[in-house]
C-alpha positions as CSV (number, residue, x, y, z in Angstrom):
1,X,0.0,0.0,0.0
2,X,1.3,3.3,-1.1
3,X,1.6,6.6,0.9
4,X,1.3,9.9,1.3
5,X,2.4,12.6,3.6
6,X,1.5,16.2,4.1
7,X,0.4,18.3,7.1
8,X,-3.4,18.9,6.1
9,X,-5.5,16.7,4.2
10,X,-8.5,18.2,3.1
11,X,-11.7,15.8,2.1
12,X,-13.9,17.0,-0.3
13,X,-13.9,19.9,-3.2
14,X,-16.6,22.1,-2.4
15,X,-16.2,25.9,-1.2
16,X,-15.9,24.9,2.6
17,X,-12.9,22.6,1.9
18,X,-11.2,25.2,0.0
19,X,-11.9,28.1,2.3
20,X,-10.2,25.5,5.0
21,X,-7.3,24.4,2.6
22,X,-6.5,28.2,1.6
23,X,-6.6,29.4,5.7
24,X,-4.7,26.4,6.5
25,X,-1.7,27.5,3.8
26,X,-2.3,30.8,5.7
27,X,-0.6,29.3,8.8
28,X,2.1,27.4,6.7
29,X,0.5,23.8,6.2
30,X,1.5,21.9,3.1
31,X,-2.6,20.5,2.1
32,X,-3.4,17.4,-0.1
33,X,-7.3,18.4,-1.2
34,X,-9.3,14.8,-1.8
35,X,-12.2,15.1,-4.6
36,X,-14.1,12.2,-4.7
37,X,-15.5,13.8,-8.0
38,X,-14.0,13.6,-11.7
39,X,-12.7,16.8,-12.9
40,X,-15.6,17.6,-14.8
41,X,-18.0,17.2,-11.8
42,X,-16.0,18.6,-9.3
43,X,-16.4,21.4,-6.6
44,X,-19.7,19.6,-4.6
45,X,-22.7,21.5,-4.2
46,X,-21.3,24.7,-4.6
47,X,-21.6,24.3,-8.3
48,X,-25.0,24.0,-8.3
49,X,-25.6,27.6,-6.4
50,X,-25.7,31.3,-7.4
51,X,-22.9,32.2,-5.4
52,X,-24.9,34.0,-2.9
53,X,-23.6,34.7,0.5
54,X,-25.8,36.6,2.9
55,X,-23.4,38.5,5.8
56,X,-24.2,41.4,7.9
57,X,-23.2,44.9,6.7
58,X,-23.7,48.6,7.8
59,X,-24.1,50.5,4.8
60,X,-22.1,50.8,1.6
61,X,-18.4,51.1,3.1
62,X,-18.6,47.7,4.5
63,X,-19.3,46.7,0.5
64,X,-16.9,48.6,-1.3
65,X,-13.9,46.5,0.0
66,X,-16.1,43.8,-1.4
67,X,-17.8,44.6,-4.6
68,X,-14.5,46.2,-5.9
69,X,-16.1,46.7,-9.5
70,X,-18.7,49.4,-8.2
71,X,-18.7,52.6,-10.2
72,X,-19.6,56.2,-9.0
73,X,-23.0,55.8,-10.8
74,X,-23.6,52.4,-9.3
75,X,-22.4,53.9,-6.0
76,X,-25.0,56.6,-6.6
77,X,-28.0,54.3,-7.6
78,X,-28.1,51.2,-6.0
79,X,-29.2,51.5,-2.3
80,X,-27.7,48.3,-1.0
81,X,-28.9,49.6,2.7
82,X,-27.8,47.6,5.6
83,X,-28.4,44.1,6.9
84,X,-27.0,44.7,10.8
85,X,-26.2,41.8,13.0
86,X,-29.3,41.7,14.9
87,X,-31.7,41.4,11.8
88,X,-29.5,38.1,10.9
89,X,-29.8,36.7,14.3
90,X,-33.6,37.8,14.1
91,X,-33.4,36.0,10.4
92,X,-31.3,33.0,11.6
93,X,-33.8,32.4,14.9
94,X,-37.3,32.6,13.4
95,X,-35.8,30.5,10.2
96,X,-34.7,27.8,12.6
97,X,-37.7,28.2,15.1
98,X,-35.3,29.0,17.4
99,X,-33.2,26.2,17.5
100,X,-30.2,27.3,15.7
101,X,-26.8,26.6,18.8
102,X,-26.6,29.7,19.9
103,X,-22.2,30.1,20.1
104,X,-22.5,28.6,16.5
105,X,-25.0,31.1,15.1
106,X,-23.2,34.0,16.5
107,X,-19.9,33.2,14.7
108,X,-21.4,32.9,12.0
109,X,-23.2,36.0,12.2
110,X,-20.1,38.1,13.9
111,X,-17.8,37.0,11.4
112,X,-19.7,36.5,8.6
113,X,-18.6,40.3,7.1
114,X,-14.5,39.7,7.5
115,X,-14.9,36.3,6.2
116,X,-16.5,37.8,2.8
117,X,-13.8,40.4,2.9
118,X,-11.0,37.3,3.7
119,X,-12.3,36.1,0.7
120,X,-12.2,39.4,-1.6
121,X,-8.6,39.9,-0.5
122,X,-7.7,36.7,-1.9
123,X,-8.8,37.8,-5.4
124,X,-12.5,36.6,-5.1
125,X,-14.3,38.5,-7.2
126,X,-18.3,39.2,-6.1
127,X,-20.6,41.3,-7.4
128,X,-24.4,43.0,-6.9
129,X,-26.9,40.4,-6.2
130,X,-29.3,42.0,-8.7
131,X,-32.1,39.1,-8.7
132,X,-32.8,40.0,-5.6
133,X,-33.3,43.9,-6.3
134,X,-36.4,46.4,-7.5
135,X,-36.3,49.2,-9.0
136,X,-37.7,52.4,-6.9
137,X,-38.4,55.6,-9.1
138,X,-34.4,56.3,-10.1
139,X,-32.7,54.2,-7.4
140,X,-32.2,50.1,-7.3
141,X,-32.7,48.4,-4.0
142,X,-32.1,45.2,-2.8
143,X,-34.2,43.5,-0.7
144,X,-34.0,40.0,2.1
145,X,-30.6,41.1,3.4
146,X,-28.6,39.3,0.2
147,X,-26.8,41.8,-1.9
148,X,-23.9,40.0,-3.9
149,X,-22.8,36.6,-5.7
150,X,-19.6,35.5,-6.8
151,X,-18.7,36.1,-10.3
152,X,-19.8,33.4,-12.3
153,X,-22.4,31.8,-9.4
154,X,-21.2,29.2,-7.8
155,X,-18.9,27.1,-10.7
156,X,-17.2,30.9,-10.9
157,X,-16.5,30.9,-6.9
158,X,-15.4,27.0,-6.6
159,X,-12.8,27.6,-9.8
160,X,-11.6,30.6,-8.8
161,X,-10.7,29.0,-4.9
162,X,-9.3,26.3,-6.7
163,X,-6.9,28.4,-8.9
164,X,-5.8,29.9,-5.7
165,X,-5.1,26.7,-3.7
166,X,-3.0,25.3,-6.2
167,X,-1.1,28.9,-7.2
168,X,0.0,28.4,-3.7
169,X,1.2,25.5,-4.1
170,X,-1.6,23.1,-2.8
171,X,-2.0,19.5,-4.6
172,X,-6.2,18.3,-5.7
173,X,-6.2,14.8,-6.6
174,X,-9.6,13.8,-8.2
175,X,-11.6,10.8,-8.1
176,X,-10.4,10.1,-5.0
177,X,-12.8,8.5,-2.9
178,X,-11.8,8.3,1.3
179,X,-13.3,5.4,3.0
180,X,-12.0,5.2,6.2
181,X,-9.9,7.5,9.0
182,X,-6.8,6.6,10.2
183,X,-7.1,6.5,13.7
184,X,-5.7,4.4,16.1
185,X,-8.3,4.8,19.4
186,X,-7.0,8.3,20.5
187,X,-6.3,10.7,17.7
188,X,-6.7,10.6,14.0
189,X,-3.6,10.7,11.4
190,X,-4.9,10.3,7.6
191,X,-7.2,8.7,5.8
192,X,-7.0,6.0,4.1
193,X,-8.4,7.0,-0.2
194,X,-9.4,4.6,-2.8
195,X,-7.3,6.5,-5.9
196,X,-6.4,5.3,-9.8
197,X,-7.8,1.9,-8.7
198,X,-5.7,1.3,-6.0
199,X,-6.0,1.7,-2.4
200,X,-3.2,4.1,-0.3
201,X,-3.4,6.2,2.7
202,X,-2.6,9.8,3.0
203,X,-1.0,10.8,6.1
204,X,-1.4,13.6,7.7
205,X,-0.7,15.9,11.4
206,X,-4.9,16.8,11.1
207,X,-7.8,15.8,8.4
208,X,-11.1,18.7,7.9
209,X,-13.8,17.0,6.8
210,X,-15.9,18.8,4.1
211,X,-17.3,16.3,1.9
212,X,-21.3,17.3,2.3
213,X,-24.1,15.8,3.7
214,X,-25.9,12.6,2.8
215,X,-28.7,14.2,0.5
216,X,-26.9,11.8,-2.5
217,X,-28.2,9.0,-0.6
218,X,-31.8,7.8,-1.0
219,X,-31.0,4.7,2.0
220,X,-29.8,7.1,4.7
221,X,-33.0,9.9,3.4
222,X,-35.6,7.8,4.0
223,X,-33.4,6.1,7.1
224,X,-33.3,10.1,8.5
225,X,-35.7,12.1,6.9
226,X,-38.7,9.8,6.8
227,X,-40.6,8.2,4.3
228,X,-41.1,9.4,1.0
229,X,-37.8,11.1,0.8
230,X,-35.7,8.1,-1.1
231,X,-38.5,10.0,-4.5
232,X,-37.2,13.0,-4.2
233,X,-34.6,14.7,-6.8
234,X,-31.2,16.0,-5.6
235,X,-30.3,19.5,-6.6
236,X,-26.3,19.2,-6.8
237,X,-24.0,16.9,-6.9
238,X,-24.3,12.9,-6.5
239,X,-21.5,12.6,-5.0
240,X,-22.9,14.0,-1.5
241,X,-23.8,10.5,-0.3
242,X,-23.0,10.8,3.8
243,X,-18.9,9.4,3.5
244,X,-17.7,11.8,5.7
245,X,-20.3,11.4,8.1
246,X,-20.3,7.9,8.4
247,X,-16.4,7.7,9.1
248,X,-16.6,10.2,11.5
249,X,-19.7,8.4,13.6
250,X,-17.8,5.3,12.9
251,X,-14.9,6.5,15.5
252,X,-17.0,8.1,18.0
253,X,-17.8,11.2,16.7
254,X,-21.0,13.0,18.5
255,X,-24.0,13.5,15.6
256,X,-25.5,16.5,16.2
257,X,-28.5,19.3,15.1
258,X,-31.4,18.4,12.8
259,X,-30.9,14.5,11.0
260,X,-34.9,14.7,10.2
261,X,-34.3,17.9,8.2
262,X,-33.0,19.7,5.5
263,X,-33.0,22.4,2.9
264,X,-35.4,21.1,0.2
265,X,-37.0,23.6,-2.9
266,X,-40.1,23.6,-5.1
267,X,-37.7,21.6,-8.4
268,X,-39.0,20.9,-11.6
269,X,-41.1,17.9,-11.7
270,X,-38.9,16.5,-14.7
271,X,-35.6,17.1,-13.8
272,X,-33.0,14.3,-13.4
273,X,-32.3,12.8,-10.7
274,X,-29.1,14.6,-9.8
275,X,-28.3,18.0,-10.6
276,X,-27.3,18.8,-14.3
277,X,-24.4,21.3,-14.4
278,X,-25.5,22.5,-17.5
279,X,-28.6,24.2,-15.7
280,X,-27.1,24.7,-12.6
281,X,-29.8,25.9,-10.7
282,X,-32.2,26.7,-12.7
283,X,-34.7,23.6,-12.2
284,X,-35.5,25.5,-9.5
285,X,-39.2,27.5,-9.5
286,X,-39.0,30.1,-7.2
287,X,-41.6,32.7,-8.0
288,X,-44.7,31.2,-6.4
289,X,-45.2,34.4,-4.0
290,X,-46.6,36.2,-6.8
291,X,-49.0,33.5,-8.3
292,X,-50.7,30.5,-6.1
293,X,-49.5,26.8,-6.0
294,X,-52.6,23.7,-6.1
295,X,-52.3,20.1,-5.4
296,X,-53.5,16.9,-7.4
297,X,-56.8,17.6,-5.4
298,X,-56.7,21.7,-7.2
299,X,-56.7,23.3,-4.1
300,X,-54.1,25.9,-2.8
301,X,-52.3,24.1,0.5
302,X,-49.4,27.1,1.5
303,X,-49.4,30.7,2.1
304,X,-47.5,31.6,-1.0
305,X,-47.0,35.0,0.4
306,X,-46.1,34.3,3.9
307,X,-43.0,35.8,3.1
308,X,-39.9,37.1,1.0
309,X,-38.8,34.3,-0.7
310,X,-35.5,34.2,0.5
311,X,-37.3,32.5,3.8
312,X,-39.7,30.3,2.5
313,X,-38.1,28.6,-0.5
314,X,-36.2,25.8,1.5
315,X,-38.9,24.8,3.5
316,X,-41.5,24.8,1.0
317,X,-40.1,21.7,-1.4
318,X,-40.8,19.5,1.9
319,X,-44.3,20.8,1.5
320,X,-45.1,20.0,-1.9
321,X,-43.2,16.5,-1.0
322,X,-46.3,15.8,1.5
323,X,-49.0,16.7,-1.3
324,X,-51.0,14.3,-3.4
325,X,-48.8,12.2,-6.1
326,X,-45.8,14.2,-4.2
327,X,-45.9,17.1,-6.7
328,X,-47.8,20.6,-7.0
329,X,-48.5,23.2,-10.1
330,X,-47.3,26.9,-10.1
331,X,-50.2,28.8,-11.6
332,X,-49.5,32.8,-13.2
333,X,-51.5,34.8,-15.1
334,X,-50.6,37.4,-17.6
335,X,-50.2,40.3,-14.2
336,X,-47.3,38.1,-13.1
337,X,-45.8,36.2,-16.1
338,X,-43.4,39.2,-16.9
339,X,-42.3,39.0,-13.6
340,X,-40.9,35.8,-13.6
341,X,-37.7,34.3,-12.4
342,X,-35.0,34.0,-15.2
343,X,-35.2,29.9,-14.5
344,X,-38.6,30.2,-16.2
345,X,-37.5,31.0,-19.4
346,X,-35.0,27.9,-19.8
347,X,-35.7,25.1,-22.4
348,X,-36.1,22.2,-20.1
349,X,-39.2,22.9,-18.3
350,X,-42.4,21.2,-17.5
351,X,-45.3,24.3,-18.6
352,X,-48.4,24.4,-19.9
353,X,-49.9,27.8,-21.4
354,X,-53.5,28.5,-22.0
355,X,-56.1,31.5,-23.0
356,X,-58.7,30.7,-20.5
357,X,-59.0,29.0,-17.4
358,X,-60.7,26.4,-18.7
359,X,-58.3,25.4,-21.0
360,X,-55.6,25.5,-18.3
361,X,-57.5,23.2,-15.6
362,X,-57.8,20.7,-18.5
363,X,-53.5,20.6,-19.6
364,X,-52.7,20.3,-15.5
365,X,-51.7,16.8,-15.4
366,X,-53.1,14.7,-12.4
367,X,-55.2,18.2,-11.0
368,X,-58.9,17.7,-10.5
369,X,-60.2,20.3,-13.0
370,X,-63.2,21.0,-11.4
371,X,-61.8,21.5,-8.0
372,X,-59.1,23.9,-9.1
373,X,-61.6,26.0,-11.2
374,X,-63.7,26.2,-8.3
375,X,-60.6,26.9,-6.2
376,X,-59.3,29.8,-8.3
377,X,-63.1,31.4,-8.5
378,X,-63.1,31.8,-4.3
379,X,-59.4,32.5,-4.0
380,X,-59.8,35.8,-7.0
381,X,-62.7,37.0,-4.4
382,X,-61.0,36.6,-1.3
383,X,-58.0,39.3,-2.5
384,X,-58.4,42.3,-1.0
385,X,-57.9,45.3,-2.5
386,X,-55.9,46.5,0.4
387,X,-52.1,47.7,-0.8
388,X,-50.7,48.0,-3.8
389,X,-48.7,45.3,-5.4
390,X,-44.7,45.4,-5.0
391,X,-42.9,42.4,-5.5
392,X,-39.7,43.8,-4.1
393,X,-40.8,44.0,-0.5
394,X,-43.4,42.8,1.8
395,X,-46.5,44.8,0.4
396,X,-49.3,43.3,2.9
397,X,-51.4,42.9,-0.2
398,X,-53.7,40.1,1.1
399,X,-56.5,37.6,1.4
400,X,-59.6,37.6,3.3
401,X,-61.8,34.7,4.6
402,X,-59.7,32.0,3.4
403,X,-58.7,28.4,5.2
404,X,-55.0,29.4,3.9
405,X,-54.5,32.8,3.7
406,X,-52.2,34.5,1.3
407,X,-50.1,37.2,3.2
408,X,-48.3,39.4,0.7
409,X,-48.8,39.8,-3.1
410,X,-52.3,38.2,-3.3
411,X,-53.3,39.2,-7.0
412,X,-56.3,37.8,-8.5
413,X,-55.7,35.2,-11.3
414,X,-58.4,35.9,-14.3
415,X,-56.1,37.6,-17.0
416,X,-55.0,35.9,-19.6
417,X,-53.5,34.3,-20.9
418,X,-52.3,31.5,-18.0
419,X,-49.2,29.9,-16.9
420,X,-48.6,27.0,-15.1
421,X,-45.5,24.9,-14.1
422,X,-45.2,21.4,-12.3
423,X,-42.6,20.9,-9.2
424,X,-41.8,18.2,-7.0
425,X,-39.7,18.4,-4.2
426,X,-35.8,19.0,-4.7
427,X,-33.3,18.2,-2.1
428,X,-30.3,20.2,-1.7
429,X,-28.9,19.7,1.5
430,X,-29.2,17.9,5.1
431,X,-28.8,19.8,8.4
432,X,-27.6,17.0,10.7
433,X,-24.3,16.6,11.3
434,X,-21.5,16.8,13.5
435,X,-21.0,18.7,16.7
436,X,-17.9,20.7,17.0
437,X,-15.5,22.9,18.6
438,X,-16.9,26.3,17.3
439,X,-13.9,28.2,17.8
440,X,-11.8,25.6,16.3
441,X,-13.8,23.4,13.7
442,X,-12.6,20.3,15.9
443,X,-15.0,17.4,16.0
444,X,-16.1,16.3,19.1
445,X,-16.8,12.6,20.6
446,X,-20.0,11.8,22.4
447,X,-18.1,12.7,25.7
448,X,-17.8,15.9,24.0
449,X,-14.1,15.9,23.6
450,X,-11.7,16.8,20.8
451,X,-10.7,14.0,18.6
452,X,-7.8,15.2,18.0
453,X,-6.5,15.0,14.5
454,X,-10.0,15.8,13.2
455,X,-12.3,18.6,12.0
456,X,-15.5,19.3,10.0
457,X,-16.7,22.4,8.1
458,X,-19.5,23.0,5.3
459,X,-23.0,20.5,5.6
460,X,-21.0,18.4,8.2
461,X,-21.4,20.7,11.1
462,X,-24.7,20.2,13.1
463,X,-26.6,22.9,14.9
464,X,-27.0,25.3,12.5
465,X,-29.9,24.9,10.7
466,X,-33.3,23.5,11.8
467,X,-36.5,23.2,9.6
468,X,-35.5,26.0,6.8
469,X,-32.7,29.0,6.6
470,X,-32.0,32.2,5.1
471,X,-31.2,32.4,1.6
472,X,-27.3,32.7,1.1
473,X,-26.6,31.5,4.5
474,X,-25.1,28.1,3.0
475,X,-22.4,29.1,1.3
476,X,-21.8,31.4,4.3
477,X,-21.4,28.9,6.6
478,X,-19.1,27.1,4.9
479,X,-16.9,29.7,4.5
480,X,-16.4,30.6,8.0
481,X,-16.3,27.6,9.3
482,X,-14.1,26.3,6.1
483,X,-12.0,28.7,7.6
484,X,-12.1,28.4,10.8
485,X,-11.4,24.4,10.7
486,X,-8.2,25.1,8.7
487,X,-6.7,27.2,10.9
488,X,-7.8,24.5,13.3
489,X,-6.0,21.8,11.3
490,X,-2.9,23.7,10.7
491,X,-2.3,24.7,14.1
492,X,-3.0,20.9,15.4
């Protein structure tokens, strides 16, 4: 069996193992980064995403470090506004029902803005979030608390932190798969890697885990998430199947946070079955707020508008999971079609289009016509002509008298023409996972002590998230606590 050596090895190829490998050549560790992942496929679930990260700011000098591209008349019309600490822990609580670990949430809040700035400084390039912006009279502003991406989304962000890694000398060997720790009852010192068909062991002074959750894994979804969940599609990348987590419970390690729960979107009924790189994220259907969403049975079963989207979107997949045939229609009428997502408008979509009503109940596959015509008829009366409609914020244009009310841009569906778009539920990640050392990424046993030798960052730390989180707090997380566990490992 062939070795070998190096100070930090870093498992997994996502943008939490590279924020750990580049802070751990910070502190003068030579770092072996393990891909499981060919080339091609590479870089996890961080592929798959926009690029978004959601910190907390102050006001525009906190962003120009940042967004290094703005212009003096970007400067003087977008109105980026602020996103202060406490409306992230107020975001991060009512997200997580209050569950969120309290020391974990507030690094991740407290250091959420030099992390993004960490990140800029090394030649990361982000810029204005403008999805998630509205034009007001002359100015542009940005609404839910996320204002940038990486360039180039998520593939941009994971290419760009791999260019750095390996300018500085790091080493990324792909399609190499780790199945077991090396660790000999007390501390941990490799891993032993299943690479060019042959089996070897890398050595090394500490090992960060960062190889994802287990949403690849349809055994260990339905095991953990309950049944039902082994149907559903996976957003990113298949290679997320639970490795890391399994060789870290298999030496002692302490599970910890939410293993019934995870982040899981409204997906296109027809997408594969893992995520297509292609598309990226655009499977995704994210514009229900401003239309209304009806089951098999044609009746409306969630507040659309019970909030910005940013904090309803990763709940609501789970929702449509539990409907009728496991699948629910997106219906729009001619008031909202212009406003659509851009992931509307992509070739490889499930739609129907229709001038009446009655020629859309009759084109929604497995929807009782009858019942969703009857539906629609007492959900247009119920609107209230209370506030005007603004898509950008929460108008308080709502319903009246209905079961399930619609909170925010209720607007009544009768102007054609119509429509509609079938989702199911998409998984993207899992919230349980590992509890650790939140000052050093170290993973703890189930006396709660260091292993030493060993740390996790990215989807393997537990405690963060419970039932749904903020838009753009995943890649966040990963980042600063990618960085904190390589400063862990290099300093072990």
């Amino acid at each position: 069996m062939t070795a070998l050596e190096t100070d930090v090895v870093i498992v997994g190829g996502g943008n939490a193992a590279f924020c750990a490998a580049l802070a751990a050549q910070e502190n003068g560790a030579k770092v072996i980064v393990l891909e499981r992942a060919p080339l091609e496929e590479s870089g996890g679930n961080t592929r798959f995403t926009s690029g978004s990260m959601r910190f907390a700011f102050n006001g525009l000098s906190d962003l120009i470090p940042i967004i290094q591209d703005l212009g003096e008349n970007e400067t003087e019309t977008f109105d980026f506004g602020t996103y202060n600490s406490d409306e992230y822990f107020d975001d991060m609580f009512r997200a997580t029902n209050y569950r969120t670990n309290s020391e974990l949430c507030e690094i991740l809040v407290n250091r959420s803005l030099d992390t993004v700035r960490w990140l800029a400084e090394k030649g990361i390039r982000f810029l204005p979030k403008l999805s998630q912006s509205y034009k007001d009279g002359e100015k542009i502003r940005f609404t839910g608390g996320v204002v940038v991406e990486a360039a180039g989304g998520g593939d941009g962000l994971i290419k760009k932190q791999g260019e750095l890694f390996v300018s500085n000398g790091g080493t990324i060997l792909y399609e190499a798969r780790v199945t077991t720790l090396l660790f000999d009852g007390f501390k941990v010192s490799g891993v032993r890697v299943r690479l060019n068909g042959a089996i070897c062991e890398v050595r090394a002074k500490s090992v960060v885990l960062a190889c994802g959750g287990f949403e690849a894994n349809p055994e260990w979804r339905s095991r953990y998430l309950g049944p039902g969940w082994d149907l559903v599609k996976v957003r990113g990348s298949r290679f997320n199947s639970g490795d890391g987590l399994r060789m870290a419970l298999e030496i002692g390690a302490s599970p910890y946070g939410h293993w019934s729960g995870c982040h899981s979107v409204g997906w296109d009924a027809n997408a594969p079955e893992f995520g297509d790189l292609e598309v990226g994220a655009l499977f995704q259907k994210h514009s229900y707020p401003i239309g209304i969403m009806i089951n098999a049975n044609g009746l409306r079963f969630v507040d659309e508008g019970a909030d910005l989207r940013q904090f309803t979107y990763a709940k609501y997949g789970k929702v449509v999971l539990e409907q009728p045939g496991q699948f629910a229609w997106q219906i729009f009428d001619n008031k909202a079609i212009n406003l659509l997502r851009p992931e509307y408008r992509i070739r490889k979509i499930t739609k129907v289009s229709a001038s009446s009503l009655e020629e859309l109940a009759g084109k929604l596959e497995g929807v009782d016509a009858e019942a969703f015509l009857k539906e629609v008829e007492v959900y247009n009366r119920a609107v209230a002509d209370n506030a005007p409609f603004n898509p950008g914020i929460r108008d308080g244009r709502t319903t009246t008298g209905l079961t399930i009310p619609k909170s925010n841009w209720a607007n009544t569906i009768n102007e054609p023409p119509f429509e509609a778009y079938q989702v199911g539920c998409g998984i993207t990640f899992t919230f349980g996972g590992l509890r650790i050392n939140p000052e050093t990424g170290a993973v703890l046993d189930m006396d709660a002590v260091e292993i030493p030798g060993l740390f996790a960052a990215g989807e393997m730390v537990g405690g963060i998230f419970y039932f749904n989180y903020p838009g753009g707090t995943g890649l966040m997380s990963g980042a600063v606590f990618g960085k904190i566990a390589g400063t862990g490992a290099s300093k072990q």
